[in-house]
N, C-alpha and C positions, 0 to 999 in steps of 0.2 A: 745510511743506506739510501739509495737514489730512488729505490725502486719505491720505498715506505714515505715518502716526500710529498707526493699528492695526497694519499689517505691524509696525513698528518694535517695540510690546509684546509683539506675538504672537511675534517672533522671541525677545525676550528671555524671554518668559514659559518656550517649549517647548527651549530653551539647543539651537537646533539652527538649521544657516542651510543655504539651498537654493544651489544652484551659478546655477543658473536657472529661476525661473519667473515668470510672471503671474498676479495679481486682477483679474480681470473685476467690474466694478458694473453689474447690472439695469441698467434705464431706469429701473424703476418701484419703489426695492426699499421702498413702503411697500406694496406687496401682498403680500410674506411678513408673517408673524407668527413671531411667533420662541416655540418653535425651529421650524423649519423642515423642512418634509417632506421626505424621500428625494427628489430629484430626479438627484439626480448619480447619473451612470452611469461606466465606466470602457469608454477605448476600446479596441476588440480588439488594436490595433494598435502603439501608444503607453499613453505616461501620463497622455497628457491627458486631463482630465475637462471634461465640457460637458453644457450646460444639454441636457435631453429637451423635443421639441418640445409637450410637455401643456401644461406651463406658459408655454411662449412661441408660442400656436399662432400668430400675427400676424407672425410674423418670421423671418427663413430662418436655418438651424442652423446655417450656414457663417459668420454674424455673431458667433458668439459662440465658433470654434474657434481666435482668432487667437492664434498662437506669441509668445512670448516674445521671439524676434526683431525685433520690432516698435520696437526702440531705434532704429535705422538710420531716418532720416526720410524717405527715398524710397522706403523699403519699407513704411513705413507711410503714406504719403500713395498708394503706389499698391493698399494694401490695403483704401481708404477709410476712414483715420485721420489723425488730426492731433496735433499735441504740444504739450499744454498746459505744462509745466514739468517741471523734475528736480531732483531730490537726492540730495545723498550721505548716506547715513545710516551715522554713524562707530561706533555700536554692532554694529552687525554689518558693518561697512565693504563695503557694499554700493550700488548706484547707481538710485536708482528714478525711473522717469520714469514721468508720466503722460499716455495719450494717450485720444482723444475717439475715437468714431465719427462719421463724420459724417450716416448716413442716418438709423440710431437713436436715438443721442446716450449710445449705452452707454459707459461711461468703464472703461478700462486701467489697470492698474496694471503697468508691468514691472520687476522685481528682478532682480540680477546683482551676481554677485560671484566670486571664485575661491579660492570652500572645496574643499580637496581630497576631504572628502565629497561628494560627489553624491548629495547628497538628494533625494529624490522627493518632489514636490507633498503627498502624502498622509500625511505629516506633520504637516501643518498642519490636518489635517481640523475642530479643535477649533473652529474659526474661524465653524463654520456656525451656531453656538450663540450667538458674542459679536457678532459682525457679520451678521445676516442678509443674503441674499441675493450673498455672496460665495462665486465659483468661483475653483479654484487651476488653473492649468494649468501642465503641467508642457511645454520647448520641443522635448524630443528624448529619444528614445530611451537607454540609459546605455549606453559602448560596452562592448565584454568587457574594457579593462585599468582599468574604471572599479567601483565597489562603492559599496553600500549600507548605512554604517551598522545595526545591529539590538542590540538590548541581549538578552543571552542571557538569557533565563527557564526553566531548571530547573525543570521539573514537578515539585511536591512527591508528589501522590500521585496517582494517576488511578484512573479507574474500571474497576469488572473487566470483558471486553466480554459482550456481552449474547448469550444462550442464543435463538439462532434456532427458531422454533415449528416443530411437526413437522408442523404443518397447514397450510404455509403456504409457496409455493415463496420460493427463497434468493432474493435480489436482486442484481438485475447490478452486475459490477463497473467494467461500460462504460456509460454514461450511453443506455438505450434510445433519445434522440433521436439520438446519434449512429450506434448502430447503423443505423437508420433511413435518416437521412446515407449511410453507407456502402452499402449494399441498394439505394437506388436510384440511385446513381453507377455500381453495379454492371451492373444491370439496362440504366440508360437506356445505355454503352458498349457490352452484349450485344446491343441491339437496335440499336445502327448496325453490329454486325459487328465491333465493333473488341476487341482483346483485352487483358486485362487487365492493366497495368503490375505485373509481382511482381518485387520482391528477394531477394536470398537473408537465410532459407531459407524465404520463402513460394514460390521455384521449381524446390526440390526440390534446391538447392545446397548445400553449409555454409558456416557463417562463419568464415573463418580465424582471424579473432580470440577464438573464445569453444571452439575445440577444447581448447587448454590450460586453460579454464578448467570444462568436463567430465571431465576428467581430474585437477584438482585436486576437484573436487566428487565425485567417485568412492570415490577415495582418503580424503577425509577420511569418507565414509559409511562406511567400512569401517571407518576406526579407530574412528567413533562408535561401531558395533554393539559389538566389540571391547570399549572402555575401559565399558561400560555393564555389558558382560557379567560384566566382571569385580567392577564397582561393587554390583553386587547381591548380589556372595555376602557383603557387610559389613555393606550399609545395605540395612534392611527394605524391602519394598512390598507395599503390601496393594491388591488391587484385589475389589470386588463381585462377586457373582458372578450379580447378578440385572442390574446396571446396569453403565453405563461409567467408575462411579466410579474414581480410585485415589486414595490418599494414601503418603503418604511417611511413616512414622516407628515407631518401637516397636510400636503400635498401631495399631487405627482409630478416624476420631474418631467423635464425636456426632451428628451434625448430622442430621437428619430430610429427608433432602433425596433420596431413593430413588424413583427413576421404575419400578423393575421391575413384572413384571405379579403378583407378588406380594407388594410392599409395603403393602399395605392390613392385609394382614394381620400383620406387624410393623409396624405406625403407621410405613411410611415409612424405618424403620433400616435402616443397609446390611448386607449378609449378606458378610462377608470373608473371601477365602481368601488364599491367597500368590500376590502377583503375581510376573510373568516381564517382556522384553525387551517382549513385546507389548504389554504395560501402559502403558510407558514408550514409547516410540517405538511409535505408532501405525504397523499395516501397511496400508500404502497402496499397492494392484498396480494394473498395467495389461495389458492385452495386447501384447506383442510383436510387431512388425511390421514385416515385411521389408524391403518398400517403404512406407510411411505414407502414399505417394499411388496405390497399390495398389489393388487390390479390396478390396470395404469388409467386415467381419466379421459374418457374417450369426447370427442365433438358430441354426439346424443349424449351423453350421458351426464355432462357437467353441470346440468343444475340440479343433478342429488347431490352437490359439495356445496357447501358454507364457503364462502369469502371472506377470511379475517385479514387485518393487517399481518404482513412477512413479517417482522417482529415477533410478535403474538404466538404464531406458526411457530417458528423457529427456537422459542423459550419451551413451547409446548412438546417439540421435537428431542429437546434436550433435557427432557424430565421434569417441568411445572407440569403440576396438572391442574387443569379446569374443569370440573363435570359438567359443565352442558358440552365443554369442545373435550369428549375420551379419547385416550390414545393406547395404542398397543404397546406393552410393555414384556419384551421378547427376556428369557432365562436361557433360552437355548439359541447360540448363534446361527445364521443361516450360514447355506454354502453356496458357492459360486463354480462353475466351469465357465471362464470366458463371459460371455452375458447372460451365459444362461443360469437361470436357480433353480438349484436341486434340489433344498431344502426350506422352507419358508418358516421351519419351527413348527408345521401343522395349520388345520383350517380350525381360525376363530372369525365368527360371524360376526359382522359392523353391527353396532348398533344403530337405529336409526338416527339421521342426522338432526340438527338442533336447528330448526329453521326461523329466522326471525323472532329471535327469545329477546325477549323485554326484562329482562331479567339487571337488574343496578349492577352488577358485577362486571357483565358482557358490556353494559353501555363505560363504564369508565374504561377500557381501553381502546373504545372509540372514537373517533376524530367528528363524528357524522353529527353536528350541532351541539360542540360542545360548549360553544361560548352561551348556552341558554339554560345549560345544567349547573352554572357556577353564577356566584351573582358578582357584583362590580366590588372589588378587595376597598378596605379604610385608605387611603394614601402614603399614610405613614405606614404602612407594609409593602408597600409595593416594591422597593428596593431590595428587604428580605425576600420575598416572592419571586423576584427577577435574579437572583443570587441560587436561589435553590432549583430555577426552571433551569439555570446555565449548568448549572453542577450535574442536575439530570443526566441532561442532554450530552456532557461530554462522559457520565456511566453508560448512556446507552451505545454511545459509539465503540467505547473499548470494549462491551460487554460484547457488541453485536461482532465485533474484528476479531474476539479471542472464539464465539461460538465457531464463526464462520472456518478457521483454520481446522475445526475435526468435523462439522455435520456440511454439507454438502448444500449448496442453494445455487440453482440454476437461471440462467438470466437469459431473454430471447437478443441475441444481438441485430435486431432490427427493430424493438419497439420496446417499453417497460414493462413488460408482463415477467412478473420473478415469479418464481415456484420450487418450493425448499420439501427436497427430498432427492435419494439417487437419481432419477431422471425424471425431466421434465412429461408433463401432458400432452394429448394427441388433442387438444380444443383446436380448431381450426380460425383460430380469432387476430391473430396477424394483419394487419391493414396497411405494414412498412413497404419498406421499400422493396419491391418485385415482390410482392407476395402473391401473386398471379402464378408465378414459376412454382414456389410450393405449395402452393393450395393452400392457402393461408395457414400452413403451417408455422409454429416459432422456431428460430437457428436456435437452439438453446447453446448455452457455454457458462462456463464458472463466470458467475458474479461475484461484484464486487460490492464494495460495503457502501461506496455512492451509489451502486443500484438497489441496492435494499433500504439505507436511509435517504436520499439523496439530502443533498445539504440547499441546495437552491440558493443561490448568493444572489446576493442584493447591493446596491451602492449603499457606500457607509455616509451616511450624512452627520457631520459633524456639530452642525450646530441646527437644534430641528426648530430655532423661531425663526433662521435668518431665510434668505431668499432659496427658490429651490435651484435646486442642481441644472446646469446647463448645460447644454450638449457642445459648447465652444470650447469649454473645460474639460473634458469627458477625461482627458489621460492623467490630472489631475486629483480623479476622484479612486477612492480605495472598492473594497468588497470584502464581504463578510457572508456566511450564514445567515440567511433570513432567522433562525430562531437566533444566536447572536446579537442581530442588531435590535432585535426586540429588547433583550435582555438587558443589551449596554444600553438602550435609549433609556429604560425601564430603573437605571442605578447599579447595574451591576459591572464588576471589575471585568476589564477586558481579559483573556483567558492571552499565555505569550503566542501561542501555538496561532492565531487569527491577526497578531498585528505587525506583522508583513504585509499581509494581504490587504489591510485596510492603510498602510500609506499614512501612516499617525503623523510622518515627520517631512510628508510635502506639507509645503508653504502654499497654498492657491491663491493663486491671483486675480485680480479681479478682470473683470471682461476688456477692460479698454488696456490691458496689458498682457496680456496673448500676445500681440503682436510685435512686442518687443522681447519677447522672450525666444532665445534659442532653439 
């Protein structure tokens, strides 16, 4: 069969065979030119891909989405098709039948076979290049005890992310058209009266299942501060004192790369003193709040809230509890219309706030001088100690990414002020960019999990007796998490998920050979 003769190469060519799907043939395919424009689309729905109506404006889009199923001949005579011929094709031991349309005369291809693979259509996509005018459709959905093939690709080395301008607000992390979506589903529900569907804990509930995992995410913050605390009285840090620079090593390096407001006047070089905890683990507070669906924190009124670390907040939010920091703990869901609450569960009165408690408890999940609450570790610990601060650090990050998908943490996209609860605060504290225009109000929007932990990278320095890092070099050199490069300088194994970034497998050259280099 002439028409089963490309499938056949093409299966051989890509060594890969589909469980099920169909090649759709145009009517007309001397109207492509090869190659072939974008037309295929993917459906929302499925895997099936079909022709967009541009190209077939004459003909209805239902003609050209028929299933693979189409082998059964009463199902395809009542889908108006017909069956020209079949073959078995023994290279891929596979069964192709070819069927007709009858209104347009658009010709079918369907393949079938039973690879325990369950490959998707879009495998084949090369096809568009060698066959013009050939669609793959793929006949069903893959079940859950069914998978997909993929060849692992280990990123060698990736790029460092990029330095968001100060002039310029952040960019959402939810796609504005859907917010959009969402606003007026919202709106058009408030304006029939009807109230708003919430789950826990968008109704003021918790979730049982992510309490233990606030409480693991607690825990390991504490050990993080902790095993850092100690890691610093061994291995240097140096951070600027003009800028938010830090590095990690003997020294500081070269590099001309100094934002302060008086760098112009050292050409740009960073001005080092000895960094602390805060260098390394960026403090990132929030206000504390009693109820989160409570009265909202006004400009007057913000120093009757405590400032703990977002962290902290947010384990708190998600059922740790701490008695000096109480939290409200709702049985009865609230209700919503639109933005407004109709029910808040009833009036319970805050207790008063916990100001300035000296309390040992409150100070270990603090950053605020903690390298003087721990003393200097034996030596022969220090690599178990840098081993257990790494392991921390990557619990708190997954703990902090699984909270943030159900409790809600708001981030101002013009400066770092996070605040974890349905909506943000009226504090008037904004000093970004145009905050003139809002009155120093925050843009609030969903944060992200580098706005709640940030990771703050640092150059990876590889060997911390040799000379320091040069700015001639600069594209040479890797990056890593400042708590990271503590750790790995400190003896611990580098984590896979960072050695990309840190560039393990450039070779650096030495200075007088830059300029014979590419």
């Amino acid at each position: 069969m002439e028409r089963a003769a490309p499938v056949r190469s093409l299966s051989l060519t890509s060594s890969t065979y589909l469980s099920h799907f169909s090649v759709l043939f145009p009517f007309t395919p001397s109207r492509f030119s090869p190659p072939p424009p974008p037309f295929l689309r993917r459906h929302s729905t499925s895997t099936r891909l079909r022709l967009t109506s541009s190209y077939f404006p004459n003909r209805n889009r239902n003609h050209f989405s028929t299933r693979a199923s189409l082998i059964s001949s009463p199902v395809a005579r009542g889908l108006g098709f017909e069956k020209i011929s079949d073959e078995f094709i023994p290279e891929c031991k596979s069964k192709a039948v070819m069927l007709r349309h009858v209104k347009t005369g658009a010709q079918v291809m369907s393949v079938s076979n039973q690879d325990e693979k369950k490959f998707k259509c879009q495998q084949f996509n090369k096809c568009r290049s060698t066959l013009p005018g050939v669609i793959l459709c793929a006949n069903r959905k893959l079940r859950p005890d069914e998978f997909v093939w993929k060849r692992n690709q280990s990123t060698q080395n990736v790029d460092f992310p990029p330095k968001l301008p100060k002039k310029k607000k952040k960019p959402f992390p939810i796609p504005f058209k859907e917010i959009k979506q969402a606003a007026k589903m919202d709106k058009k529900l408030a304006s029939k009266g009807i109230e708003k569907p919430l789950e826990p804990p968008k109704n003021g509930l918790l979730v049982p299942d992510l309490v233990p995992v606030a409480y693991e995410v607690f825990d390991a913050w504490k050990l993080l501060i902790k095993g850092l605390s100690q890691l610093l009285h061994v291995i240097p840090v140096y951070g600027c004192s003009e800028c938010s620079e830090v590095h990690v090593a003997q020294t500081g390096h070269f590099i001309l790369d100094c934002e302060g407001r008086t760098s112009s006047t050292r050409h740009s070089s960073h001005a080092w003193v000895k960094g602390s905890v805060n260098d390394i683990l960026v403090p990132i507070e929030s206000y504390h709040l009693f109820d989160p669906f409570g009265k909202r924190i006004m400009h007057d009124t913000r120093f009757e809230y405590d400032r703990i670390p977002a962290v902290v907040e947010l384990c708190i939010q998600a059922g740790m509890d701490i008695p000096e920091y109480p939290s409200r703990r709702r049985t009865n869901p609230i209700r919503m219309v639109g933005r407004r609450v109709l029910d808040r569960g009833g009036h319970l009165e805050e207790p008063e706030p916990f100001h300035f408690a000296e309390s040992s408890s409150i100070m270990d999940f603090d950053t605020y001088r903690a390298s003087e609450r721990f003393p200097h570790p034996p030596l022969s610990d220090v690599p178990k100690i840098a081993q257990e601060t790494i392991n921390a650090y990557q619990i708190v990050r997954k703990g902090v990414r699984k909270l943030m998908k159900k409790y809600t943490v708001k981030a101002c996209g013009y400066c770092s002020e996070v605040h974890v609860g349905p909506w943000g605060h009226n504090a008037k504290l904004c000093g970004s960019f145009k905050h003139q225009w809002r009155d120093g109000k925050h843009g609030w929007q969903d944060a992200t999990i580098d706005e709640v932990l940030p990771p703050n990278y640092v150059w990876h320095v590889r060997d911390t007796n040799g000379p320091p890092i040069m700015a001639a070099l600069k594209r040479y050199y890797g990056k890593a998490p400042a708590v990271v490069e503590v750790c790995v300088q400190a003896g611990a194994r580098i984590p896979d998920e960072y050695r990309p970034m840190m560039r393990l497998d450039i070779v650096i050259p030495d200075s007088d050979e830059t300029g014979m280099i590419a």
